[in-house]
N, C-alpha and C positions, 0 to 999 in steps of 0.2 A: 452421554457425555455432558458435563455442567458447563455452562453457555460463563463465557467470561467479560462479565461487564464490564469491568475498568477499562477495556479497550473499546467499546462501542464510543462514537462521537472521538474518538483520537483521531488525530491528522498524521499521514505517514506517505513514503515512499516506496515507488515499487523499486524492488534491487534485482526482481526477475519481472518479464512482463508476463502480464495473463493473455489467456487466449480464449476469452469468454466460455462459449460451452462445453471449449474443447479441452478446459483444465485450466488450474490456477497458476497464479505467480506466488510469489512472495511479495511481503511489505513488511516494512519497518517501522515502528510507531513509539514514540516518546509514552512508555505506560511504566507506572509503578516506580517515576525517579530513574528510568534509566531507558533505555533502547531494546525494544524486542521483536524477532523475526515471524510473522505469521505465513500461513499458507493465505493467500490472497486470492477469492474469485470475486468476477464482476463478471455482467452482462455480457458487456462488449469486450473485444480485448484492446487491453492499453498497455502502453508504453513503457519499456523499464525506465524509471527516472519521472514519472508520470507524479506529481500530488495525489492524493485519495484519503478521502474520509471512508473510516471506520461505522458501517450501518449496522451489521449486524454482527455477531458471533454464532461460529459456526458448531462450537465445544471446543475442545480441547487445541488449543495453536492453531484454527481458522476462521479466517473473518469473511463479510460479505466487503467491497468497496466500491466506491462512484469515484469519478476524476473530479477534481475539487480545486477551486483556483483559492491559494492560500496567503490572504491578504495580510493577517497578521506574520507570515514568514514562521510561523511553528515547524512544519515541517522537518524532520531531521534531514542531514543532505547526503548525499553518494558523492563517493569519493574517485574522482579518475573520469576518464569521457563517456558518456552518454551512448548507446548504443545506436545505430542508426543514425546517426547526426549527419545534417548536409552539408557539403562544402559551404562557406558564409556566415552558418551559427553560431 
């Protein structure tokens, strides 16, 4: 499978959470002029609604991702409440 560069280094959101070893999430990422969904792993597992940069490609609609504090606001945003959220937030 050919590794898709244009999303490597993109900033996105998880719309599913990952579960590190145990299987990917999704992530959404501002690539190509518009918004597109990948299969998302990372190490650890994080959060749906988590920030994540884009490290690597995995081929074809999967990326590698780290949790990413997103100072410039790139990020695309999820629409509706947050899963797990605590009473307060």
């Amino acid at each position: 499978m050919a590794r898709d560069e244009s999303c490597i280094g993109a900033v996105g959101v998880l719309t599913i959470a990952t579960r590190g070893a145990g299987g990917p999430g999704e992530v959404r990422i501002k690539v190509r002029g518009g918004s597109e969904h990948f299969l998302a792993w990372s190490e650890t597992p994080l959060p749906r609604g988590a920030t994540v940069l884009v490290i690597e490609s995995r081929g074809t609609r999967a990326v590698d991702v780290v949790q990413w504090d997103d100072p410039l606001g790139e990020a695309p945003h999820l629409h509706g409440p947050k899963q797990n959220q605590r009473s307060g937030e």
